[in-house]
N, CA, C and O atoms as a Tinker XYZ file with bonds, in Angstrom:
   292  protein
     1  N     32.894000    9.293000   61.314000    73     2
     2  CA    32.157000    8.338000   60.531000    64     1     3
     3  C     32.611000    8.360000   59.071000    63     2     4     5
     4  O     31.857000    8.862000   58.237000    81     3
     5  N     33.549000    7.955000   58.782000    73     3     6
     6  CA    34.344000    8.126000   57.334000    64     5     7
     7  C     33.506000    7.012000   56.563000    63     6     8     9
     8  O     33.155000    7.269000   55.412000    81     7
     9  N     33.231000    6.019000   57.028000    73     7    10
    10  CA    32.738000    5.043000   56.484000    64     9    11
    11  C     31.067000    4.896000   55.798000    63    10    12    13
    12  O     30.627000    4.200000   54.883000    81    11
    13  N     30.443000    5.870000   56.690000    73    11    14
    14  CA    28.914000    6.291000   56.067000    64    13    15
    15  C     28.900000    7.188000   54.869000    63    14    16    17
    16  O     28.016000    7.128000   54.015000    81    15
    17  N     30.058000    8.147000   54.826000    73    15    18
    18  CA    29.843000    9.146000   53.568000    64    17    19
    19  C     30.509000    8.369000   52.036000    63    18    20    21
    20  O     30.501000    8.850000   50.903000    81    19
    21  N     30.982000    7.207000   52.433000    73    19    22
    22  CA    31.209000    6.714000   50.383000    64    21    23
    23  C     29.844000    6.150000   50.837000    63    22    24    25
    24  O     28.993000    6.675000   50.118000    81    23
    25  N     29.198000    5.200000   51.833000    73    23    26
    26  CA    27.917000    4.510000   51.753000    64    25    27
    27  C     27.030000    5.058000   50.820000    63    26    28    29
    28  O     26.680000    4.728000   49.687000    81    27
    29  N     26.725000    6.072000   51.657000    73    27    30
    30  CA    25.874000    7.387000   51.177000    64    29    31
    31  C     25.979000    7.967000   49.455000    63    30    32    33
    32  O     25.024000    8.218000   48.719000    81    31
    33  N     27.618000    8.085000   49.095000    73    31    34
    34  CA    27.490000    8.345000   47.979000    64    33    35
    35  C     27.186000    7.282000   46.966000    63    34    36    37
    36  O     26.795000    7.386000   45.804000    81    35
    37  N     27.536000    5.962000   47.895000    73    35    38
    38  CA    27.140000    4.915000   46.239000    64    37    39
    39  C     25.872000    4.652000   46.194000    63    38    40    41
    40  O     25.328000    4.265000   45.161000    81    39
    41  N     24.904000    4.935000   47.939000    73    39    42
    42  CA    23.476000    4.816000   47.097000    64    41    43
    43  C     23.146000    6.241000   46.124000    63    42    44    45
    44  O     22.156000    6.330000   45.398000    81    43
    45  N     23.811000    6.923000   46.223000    73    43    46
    46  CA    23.329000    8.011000   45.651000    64    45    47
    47  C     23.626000    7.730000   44.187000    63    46    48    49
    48  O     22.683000    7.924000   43.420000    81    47
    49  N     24.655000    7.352000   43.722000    73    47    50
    50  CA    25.238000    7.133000   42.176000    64    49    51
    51  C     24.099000    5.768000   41.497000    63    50    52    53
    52  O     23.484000    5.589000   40.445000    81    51
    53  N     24.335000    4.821000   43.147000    73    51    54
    54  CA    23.221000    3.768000   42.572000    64    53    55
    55  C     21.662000    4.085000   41.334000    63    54    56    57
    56  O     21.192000    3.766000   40.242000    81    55
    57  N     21.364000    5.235000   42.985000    73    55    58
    58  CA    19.890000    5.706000   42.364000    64    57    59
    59  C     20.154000    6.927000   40.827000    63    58    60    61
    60  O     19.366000    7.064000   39.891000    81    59
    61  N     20.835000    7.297000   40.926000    73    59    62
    62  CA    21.108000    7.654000   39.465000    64    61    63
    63  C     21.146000    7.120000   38.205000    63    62    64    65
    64  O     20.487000    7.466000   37.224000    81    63
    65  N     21.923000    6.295000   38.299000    73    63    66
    66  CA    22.128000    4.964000   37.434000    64    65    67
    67  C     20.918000    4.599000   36.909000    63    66    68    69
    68  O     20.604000    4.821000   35.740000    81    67
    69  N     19.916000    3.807000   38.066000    73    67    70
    70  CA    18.848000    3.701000   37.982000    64    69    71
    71  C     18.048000    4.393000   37.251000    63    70    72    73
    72  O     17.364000    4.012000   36.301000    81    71
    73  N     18.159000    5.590000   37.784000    73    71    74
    74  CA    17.129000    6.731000   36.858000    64    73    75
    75  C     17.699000    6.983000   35.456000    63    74    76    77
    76  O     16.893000    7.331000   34.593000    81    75
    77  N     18.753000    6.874000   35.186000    73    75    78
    78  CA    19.342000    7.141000   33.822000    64    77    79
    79  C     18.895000    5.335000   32.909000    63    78    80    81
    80  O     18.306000    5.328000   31.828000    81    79
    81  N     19.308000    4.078000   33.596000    73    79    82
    82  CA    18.272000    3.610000   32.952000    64    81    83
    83  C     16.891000    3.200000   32.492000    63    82    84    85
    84  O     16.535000    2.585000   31.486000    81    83
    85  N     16.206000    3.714000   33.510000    73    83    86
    86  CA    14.879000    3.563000   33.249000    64    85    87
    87  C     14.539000    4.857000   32.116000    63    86    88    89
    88  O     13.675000    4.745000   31.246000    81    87
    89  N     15.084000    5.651000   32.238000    73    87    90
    90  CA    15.356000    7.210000   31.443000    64    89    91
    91  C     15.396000    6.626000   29.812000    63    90    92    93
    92  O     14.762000    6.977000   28.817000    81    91
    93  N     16.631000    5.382000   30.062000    73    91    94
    94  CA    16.732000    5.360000   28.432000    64    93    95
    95  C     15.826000    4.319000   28.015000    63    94    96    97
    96  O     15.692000    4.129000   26.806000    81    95
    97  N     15.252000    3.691000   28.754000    73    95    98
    98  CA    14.678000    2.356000   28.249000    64    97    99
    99  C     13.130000    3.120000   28.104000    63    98   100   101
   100  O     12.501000    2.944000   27.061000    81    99
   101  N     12.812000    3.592000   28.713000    73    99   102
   102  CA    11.453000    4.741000   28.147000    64   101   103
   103  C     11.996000    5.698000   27.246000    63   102   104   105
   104  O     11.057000    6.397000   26.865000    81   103
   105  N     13.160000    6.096000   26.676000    73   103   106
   106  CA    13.356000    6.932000   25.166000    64   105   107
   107  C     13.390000    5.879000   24.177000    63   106   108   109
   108  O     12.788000    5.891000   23.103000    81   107
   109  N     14.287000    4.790000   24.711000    73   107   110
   110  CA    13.656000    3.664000   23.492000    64   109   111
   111  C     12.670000    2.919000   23.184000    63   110   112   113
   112  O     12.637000    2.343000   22.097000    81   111
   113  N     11.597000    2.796000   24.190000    73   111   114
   114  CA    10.635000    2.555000   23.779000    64   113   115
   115  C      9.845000    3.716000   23.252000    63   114   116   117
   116  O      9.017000    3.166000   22.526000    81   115
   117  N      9.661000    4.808000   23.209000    73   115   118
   118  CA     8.852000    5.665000   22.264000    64   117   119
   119  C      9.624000    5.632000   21.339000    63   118   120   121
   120  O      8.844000    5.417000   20.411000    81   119
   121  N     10.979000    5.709000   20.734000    73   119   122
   122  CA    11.497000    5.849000   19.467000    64   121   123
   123  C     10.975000    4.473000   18.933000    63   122   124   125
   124  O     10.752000    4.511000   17.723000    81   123
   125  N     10.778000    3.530000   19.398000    73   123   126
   126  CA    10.548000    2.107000   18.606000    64   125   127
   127  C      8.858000    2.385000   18.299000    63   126   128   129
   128  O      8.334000    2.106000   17.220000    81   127
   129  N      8.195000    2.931000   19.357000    73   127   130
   130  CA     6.667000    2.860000   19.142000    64   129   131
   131  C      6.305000    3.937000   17.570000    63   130   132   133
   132  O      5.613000    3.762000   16.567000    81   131
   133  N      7.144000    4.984000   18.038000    73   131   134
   134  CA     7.288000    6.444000   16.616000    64   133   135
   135  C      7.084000    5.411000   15.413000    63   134   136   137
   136  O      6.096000    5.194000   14.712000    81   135
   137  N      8.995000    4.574000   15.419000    73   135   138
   138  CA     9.068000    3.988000   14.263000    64   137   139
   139  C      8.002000    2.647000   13.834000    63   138   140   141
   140  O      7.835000    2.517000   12.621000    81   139
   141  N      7.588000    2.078000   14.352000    73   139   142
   142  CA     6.037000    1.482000   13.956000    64   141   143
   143  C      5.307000    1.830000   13.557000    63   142   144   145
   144  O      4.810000    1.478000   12.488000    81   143
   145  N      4.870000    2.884000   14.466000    73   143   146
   146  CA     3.516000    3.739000   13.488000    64   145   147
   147  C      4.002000    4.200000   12.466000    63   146   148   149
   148  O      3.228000    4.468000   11.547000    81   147
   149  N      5.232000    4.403000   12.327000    73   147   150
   150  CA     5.659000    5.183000   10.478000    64   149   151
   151  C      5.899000    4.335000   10.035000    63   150   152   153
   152  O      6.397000    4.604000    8.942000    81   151
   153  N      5.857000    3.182000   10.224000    73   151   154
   154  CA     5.584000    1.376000    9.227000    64   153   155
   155  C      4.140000    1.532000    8.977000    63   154   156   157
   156  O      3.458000    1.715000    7.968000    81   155
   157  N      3.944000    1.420000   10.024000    73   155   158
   158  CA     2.038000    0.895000    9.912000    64   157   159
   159  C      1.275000    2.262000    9.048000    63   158   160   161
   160  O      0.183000    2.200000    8.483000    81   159
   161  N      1.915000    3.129000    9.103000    73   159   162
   162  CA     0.973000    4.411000    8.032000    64   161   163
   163  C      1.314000    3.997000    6.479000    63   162   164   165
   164  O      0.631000    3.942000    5.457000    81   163
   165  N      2.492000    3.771000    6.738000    73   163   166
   166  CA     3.187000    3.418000    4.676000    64   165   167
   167  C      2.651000    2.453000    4.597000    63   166   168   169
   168  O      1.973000    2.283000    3.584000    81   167
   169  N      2.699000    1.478000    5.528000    73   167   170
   170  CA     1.920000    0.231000    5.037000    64   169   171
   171  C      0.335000    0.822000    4.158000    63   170   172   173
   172  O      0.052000    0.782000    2.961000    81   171
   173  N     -0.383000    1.297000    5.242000    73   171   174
   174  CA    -1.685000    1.624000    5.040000    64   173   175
   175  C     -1.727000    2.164000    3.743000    63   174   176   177
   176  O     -2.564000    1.944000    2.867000    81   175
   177  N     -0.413000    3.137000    3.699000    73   175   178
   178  CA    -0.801000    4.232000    2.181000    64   177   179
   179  C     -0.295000    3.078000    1.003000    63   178   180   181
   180  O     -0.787000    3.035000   -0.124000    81   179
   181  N      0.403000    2.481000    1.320000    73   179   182
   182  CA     0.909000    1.737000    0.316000    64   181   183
   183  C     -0.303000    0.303000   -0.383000    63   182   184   185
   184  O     -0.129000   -0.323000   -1.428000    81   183
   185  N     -1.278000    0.166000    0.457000    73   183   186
   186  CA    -2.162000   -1.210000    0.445000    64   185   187
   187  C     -2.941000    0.022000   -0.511000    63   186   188   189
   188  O     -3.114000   -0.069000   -1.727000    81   187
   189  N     -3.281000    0.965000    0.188000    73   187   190
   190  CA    -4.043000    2.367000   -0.534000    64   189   191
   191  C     -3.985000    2.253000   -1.976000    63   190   192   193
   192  O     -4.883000    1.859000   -2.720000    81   191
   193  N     -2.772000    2.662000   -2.296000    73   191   194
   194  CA    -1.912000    2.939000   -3.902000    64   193   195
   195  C     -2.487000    1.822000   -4.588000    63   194   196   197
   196  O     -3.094000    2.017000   -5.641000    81   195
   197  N     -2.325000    0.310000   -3.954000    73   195   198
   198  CA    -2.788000   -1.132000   -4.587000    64   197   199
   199  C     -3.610000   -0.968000   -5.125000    63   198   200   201
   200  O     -4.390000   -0.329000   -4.420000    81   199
   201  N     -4.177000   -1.234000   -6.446000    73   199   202
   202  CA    -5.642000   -1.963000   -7.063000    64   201   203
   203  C     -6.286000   -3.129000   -5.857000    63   202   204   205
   204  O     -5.825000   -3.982000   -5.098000    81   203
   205  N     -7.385000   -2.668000   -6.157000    73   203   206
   206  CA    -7.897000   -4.547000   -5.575000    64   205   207
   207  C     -8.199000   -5.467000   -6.421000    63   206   208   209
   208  O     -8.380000   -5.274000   -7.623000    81   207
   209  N     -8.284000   -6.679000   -5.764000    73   207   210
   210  CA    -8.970000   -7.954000   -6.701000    64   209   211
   211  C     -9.465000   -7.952000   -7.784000    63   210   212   213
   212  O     -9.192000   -8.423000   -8.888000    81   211
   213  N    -10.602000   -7.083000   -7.144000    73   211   214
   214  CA   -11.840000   -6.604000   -8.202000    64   213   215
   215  C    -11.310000   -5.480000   -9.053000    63   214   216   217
   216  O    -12.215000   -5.186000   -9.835000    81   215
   217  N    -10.411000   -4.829000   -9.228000    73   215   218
   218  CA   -10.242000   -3.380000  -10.031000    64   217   219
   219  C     -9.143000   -4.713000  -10.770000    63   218   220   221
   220  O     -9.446000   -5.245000  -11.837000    81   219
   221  N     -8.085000   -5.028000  -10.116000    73   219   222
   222  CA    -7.064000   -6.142000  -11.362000    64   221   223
   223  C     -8.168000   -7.260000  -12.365000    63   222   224   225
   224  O     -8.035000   -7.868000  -13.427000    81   223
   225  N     -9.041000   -7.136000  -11.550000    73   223   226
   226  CA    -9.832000   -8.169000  -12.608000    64   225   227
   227  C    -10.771000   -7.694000  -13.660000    63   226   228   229
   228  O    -11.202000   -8.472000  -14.511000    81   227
   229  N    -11.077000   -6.522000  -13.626000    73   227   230
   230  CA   -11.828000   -5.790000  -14.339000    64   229   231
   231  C    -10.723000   -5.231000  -15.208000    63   230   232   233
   232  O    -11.057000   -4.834000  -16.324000    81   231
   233  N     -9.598000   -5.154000  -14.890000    73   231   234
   234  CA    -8.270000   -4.778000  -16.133000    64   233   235
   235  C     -8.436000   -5.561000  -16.508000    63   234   236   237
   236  O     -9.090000   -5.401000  -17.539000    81   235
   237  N     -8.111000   -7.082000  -16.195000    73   235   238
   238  CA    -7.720000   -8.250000  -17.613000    64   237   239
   239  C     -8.436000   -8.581000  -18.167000    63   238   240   241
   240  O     -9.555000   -8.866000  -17.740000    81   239
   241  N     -7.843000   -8.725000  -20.039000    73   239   242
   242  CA    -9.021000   -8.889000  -20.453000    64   241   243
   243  C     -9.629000  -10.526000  -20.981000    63   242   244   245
   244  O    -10.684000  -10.945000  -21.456000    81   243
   245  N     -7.998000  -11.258000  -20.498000    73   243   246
   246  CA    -8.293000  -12.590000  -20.508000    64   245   247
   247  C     -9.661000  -13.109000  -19.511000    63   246   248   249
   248  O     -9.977000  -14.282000  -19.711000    81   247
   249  N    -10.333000  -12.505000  -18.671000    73   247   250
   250  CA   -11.246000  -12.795000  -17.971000    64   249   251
   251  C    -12.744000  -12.656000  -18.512000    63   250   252   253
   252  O    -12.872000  -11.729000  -19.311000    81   251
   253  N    -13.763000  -13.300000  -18.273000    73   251   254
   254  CA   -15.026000  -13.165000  -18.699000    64   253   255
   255  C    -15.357000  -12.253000  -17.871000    63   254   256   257
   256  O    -15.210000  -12.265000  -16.649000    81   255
   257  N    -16.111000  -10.916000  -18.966000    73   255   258
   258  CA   -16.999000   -9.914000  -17.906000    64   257   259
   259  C    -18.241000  -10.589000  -17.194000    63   258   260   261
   260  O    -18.894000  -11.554000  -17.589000    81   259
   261  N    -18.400000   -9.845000  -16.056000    73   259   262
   262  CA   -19.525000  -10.400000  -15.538000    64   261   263
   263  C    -19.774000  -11.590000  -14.507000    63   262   264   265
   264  O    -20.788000  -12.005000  -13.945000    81   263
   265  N    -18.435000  -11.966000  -14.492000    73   263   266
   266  CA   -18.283000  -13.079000  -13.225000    64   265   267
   267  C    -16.995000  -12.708000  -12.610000    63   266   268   269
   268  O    -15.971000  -12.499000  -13.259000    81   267
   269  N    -17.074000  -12.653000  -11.603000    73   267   270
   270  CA   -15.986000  -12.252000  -10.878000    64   269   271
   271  C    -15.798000  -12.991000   -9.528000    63   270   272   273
   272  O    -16.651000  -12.980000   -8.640000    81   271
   273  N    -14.052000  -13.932000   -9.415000    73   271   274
   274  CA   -14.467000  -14.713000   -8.651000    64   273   275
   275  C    -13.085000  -14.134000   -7.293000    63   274   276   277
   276  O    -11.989000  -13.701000   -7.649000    81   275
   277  N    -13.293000  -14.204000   -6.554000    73   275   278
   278  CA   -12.124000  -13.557000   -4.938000    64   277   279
   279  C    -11.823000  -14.707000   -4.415000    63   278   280   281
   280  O    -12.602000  -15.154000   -3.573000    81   279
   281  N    -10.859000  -15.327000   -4.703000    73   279   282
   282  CA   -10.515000  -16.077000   -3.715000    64   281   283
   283  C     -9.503000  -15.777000   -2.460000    63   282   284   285
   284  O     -8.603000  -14.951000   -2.613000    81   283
   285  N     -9.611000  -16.218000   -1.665000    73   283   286
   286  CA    -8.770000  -15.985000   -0.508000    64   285   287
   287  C     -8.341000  -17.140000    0.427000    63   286   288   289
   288  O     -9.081000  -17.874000    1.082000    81   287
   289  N     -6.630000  -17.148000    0.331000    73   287   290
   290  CA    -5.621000  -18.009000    0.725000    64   289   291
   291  C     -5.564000  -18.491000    2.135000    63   290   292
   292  O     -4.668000  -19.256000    2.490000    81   291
């Protein structure tokens, strides 16, 4: 039976293959998910660092104290 043993070996290389890409396509998806969340934290710290509305408006002093107006776009 010469003809069953390459059979045999190409499902075998097949299913390897297989497993080596599903292997990498689940390492790249956690390296992509990692690198998001280390966007989405700087983001966070960085909105953090920001003044708000209300703290930039209480700096200027072109503004009347005592009224304070937020608009949003």
């Amino acid at each position: 039976m010469p003809i069953d043993a390459p059979l045999s070996v190409r499902a075998a290389e097949e299913g390897r293959r297989d497993s080596a890409r599903e292997a990498a396509a689940q390492y790249l998806a956690t390296r992509a998910e990692a690198r998001r969340d280390t966007r989405v934290e700087e983001a966070k710290a960085s909105a953090a660092a920001r003044p708000t509305v209300a703290e930039r408006a209480a700096e200027n002093p072109r503004l009347p104290k005592g009224r304070l107006v937020d608009v949003l776009v």
